[in-house]
N, C-alpha and C positions, 0 to 999 in steps of 0.2 A: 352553082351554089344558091340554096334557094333564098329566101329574105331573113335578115336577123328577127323582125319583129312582126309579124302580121294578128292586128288584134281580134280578125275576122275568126280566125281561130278558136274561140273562145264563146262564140255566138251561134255555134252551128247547128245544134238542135237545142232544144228546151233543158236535155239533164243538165248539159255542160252550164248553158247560161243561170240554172240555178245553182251548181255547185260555184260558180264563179261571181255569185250577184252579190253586191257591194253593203245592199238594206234588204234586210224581211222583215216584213210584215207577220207577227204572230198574235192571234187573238189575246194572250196573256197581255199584251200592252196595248189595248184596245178597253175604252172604257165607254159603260153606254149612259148614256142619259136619259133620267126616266121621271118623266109630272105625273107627280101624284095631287089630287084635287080630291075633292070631296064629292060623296056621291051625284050632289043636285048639279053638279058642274062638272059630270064625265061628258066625255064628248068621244064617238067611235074614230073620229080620225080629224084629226088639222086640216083646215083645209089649204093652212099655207106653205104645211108640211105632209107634204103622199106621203102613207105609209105609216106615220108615225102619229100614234095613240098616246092621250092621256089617261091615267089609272087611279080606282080609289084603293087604299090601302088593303082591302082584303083582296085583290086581287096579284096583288105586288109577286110574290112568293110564283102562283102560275107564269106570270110574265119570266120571271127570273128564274124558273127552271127551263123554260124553251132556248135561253140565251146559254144557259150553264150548258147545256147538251152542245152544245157549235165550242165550246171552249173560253166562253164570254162569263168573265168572272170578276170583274168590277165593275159597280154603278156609282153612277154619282145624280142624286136628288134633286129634284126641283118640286115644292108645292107651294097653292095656291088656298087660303082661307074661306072659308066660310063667309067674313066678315074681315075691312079693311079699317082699320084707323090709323090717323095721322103719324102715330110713332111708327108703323108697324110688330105695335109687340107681341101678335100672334105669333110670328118667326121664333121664340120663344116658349108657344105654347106646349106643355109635355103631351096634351092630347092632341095636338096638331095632326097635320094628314103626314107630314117625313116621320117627325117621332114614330107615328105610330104605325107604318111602312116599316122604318127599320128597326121596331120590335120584332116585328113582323118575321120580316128576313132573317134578324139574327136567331131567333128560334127556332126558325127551319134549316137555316145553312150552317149556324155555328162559324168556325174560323173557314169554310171552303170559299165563302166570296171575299171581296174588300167594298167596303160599303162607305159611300163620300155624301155628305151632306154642304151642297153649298149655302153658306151662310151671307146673306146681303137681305136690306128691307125691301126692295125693289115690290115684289110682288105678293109683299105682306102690306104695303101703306096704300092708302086709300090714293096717294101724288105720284109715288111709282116713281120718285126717287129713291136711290139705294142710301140715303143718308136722312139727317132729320133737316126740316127746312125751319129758317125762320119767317118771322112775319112779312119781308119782303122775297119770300122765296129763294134766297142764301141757302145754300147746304150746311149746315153746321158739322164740322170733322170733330171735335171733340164730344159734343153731346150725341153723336151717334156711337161713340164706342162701346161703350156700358150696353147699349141694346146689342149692337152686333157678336159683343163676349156671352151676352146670355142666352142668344140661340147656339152659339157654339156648345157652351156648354150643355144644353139641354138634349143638343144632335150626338154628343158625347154619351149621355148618360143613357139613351134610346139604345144604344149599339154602336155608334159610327163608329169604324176605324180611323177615318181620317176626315177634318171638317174643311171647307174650301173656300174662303172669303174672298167674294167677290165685287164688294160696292167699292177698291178703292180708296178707302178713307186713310189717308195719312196717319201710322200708328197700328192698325187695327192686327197686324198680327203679332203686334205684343200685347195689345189688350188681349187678345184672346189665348196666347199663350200663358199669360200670367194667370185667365181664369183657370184656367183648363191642368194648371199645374197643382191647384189646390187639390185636385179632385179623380182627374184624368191624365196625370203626365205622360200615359202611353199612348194618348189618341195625339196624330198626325197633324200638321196644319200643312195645303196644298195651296199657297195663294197665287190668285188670278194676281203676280206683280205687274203682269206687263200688259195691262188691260185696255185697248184702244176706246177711244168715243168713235164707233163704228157704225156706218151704214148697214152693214151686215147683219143686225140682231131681229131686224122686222119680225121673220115668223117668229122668235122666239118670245118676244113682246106679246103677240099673239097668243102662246100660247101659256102663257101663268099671267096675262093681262095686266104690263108692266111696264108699257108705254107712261113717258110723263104728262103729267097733266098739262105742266106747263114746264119752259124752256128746255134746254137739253142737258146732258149730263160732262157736256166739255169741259167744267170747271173741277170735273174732280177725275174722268177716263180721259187716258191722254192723245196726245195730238199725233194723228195719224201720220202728221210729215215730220217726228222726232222719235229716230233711233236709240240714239248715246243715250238720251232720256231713260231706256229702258234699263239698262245696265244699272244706272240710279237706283231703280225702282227695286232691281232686283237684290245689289247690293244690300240696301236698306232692311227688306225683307228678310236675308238672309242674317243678316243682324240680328234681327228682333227674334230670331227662332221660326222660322219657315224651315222646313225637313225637306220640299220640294218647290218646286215652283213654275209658272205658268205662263204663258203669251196666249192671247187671245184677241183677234182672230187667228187663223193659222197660214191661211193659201198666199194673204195679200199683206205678209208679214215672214216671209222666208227667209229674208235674211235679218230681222230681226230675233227669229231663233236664232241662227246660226251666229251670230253675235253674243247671243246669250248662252249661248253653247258653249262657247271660246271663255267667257268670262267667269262660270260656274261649274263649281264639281256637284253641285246639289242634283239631284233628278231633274229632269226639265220635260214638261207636259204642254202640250199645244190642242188649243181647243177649234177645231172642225167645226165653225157653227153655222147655225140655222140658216141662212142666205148663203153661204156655199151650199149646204145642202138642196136647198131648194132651188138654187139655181143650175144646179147639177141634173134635179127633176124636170123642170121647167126644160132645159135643151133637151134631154129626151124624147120626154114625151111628143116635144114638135118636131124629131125625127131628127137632130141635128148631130147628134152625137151618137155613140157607144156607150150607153150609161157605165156598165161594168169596167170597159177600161179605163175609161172617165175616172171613176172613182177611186178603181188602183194603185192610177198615176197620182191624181190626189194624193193618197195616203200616203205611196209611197215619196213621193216632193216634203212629207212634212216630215217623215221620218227621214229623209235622206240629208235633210235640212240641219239635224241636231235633236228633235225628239227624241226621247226615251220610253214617249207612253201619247197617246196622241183618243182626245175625247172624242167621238163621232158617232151621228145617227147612222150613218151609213153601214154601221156593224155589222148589224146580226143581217143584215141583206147579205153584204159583200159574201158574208161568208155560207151562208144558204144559198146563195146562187152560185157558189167558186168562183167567184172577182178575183180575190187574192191571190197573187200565182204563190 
C-alpha cells in the first residue's frame, strides 16, 4: 500500500509546481518607481542604482510605454526641483517636474495606467527633512501639514489617481484627505503607515538628493526593533481615511507585513527599496549570487508575506529577463 501523503508529488516538473504554487507574482501588482528631475539634473544612470535612470517629464510617456508592453501599469513618482527651500513648497508647485510628468502620462494613457504621486518634503527642502524644522532643528508635525495637503492636492489635480504620503507626520492623512475631498474625493490616498527609520534608503537619498542635512529622521520614522508599533500606525491611518496602506522597507520587515496583514482588510503595499535593490546588484555583479532567482525569491517572500501589490525597481528587469516564474 503505497504512502497516504507524499508532498514530493506535487513538485515534479515545473507545470505541476505552478498549478500547485501557494503566491504569484503578476506584473499587475507590481508598481515601478520613477524620478523625474528637471532637465539640468538628468543623470543617464545612478550610480548607486545599475540600471535605473532618472527622467525629465517629456520623456515620462517613452519610459512608461516600454514598461506598459511587459504588463507594468502602475507608477508611482518621485521628483526633485530645480531649487530647494526650507519649507519645501516646490512639492506643491503645479509646474513642478511630477505635476507635470503626470499631465504628461495622463494625456497619453488616459485610465490604462494607475499613476501614484508620493507626497513628502524630503527632497523638495533645501534640509531634506520630510517635515518643517524649527530653529533648533525639531520637526515640527503640525506645521508641516498644510504643506504636505497642498502637494496632494496639486498631484491630484495633474492626473494622479492616487497620492502616497510618505514623511510620516502624525495626522497627515487626514490632512490630506480633508483637502482632497473639497475638490478630488475620488483620488486614492496609499500611506507609507508603517515607515521604518531605515538603513536601507542610501541610494534612494541619492537619488532625489534627500539625505538630512543634519540629524536623522528617528523622531518621526519608526524604530526598527517595534512591531505592535506598526499596527498602531496602521490603525490610525486607516481611521483618518487611508483606502490602502504600506510597510516600508519590505525584505527586513516580513513579518511586520504579515502582522499587518492579519490586522487589516484595507489593500496592503510593501515597498522593495533602493538598498535591497542595490544590494541584490552589488552580490551579482561580484558573482555571488543568481541575480534572477535572487530577485524572484525576493518578490515572491513579500508577497508570500501578506502583500497585495509590492513597489520594486526590480520590475521591468525581472520581467524582460523571465525572472518571474
Amino acid at each position: 500500500m503505497g504512502e497516504m501523503n507524499k508532498p514530493r508529488r506535487l513538485r515534479r516538473n515545473p507545470a505541476v509546481r505552478n498549478l500547485f504554487s501557494e503566491t504569484t507574482i503578476s506584473p499587475r501588482k507590481l508598481v515601478v518607481p520613477l524620478f523625474i528631475v528637471p532637465r539640468e539634473k538628468e543623470a543617464i544612470e545612478l550610480p548607486s542604482m545599475p540600471g535605473i535612470r532618472r527622467y525629465t517629464p517629456s520623456q515620462i510617456t517613452e519610459v512608461m510605454d516600454r514598461h506598459i508592453e511587459l504588463g507594468l501599469k502602475a507608477f508611482l513618482l518621485f521628483g526633485t526641483p530645480e531649487r530647494k527651500d526650507r519649507l519645501g513648497r516646490s512639492s506643491a508647485n503645479v509646474k513642478g517636474v511630477v505635476p507635470t510628468a503626470l499631465r504628461l502620462a495622463r494625456k497619453r494613457f488616459q485610465d490604462e495606467v494607475v499613476l501614484m504621486a508620493d507626497v513628502c518634503l524630503c527632497g523638495y527642502a533645501e534640509h531634506g527633512h520630510c517635515g518643517v524644522p524649527d530653529e533648533a532643528g525639531h520637526i515640527l508635525n503640525e506645521a508641516s501639514l498644510p504643506l504636505l495637503a497642498d502637494a496632494a492636492v496639486t498631484y491630484a489635480q495633474a492626473g494622479a489617481d492616487i497620492v502616497a504620503p510618505s514623511d510620516m507626520m502624525d495626522g497627515r492623512v487626514k490632512a490630506i484627505r480633508d483637502a482632497l475631498d473639497e475638490s478630488f474625493p475620488e483620488v486614492g490616498i496609499l500611506s507609507y503607515a508603517a515607515k521604518y527609520a531605515s538603513a536601507y534608503y542610501g541610494p534612494f537619498r541619492d537619488a532625489v538628493g534627500s539625505a538630512p542635512a543634519f540629524g536623522d529622521r528617528k523622531t518621526y520614522q519608526m524604530d526598527p526593533r517595534n512591531s505592535r508599533e506598526a499596527i498602531r500606525e496602521i490603525i490610525q491611518d486607516e481611521k483618518e481615511g487611508a483606502d490602502a496602506v504600506m510597510v516600508k522597507p519590505a525584505l527586513a520587515y516580513l513579518d511586520v507585513i504579515s502582522a499587518v496583514r492579519r490586522e487589516t482588510t484595507l489593500p496592503l503595499a510593501a515597498y522593495n527599496v533602493s538598498g535591497e535593490y542595490s544590494m541584490v546588484k552589488a552580490a551579482a555583479a561580484a558573482g555571488c549570487i543568481d541575480e534572477g532567482r535572487v530577485v524572484a525569491e525576493n518578490l515572491t517572500a513579500i508577497f508570500r508575506a501578506g502583500a497585495d501589490i509590492v513597489v520594486s525597481y526590480h520590475a521591468k528587469e525581472a520581467l524582460e529577463k523571465g525572472w518571474i516564474p
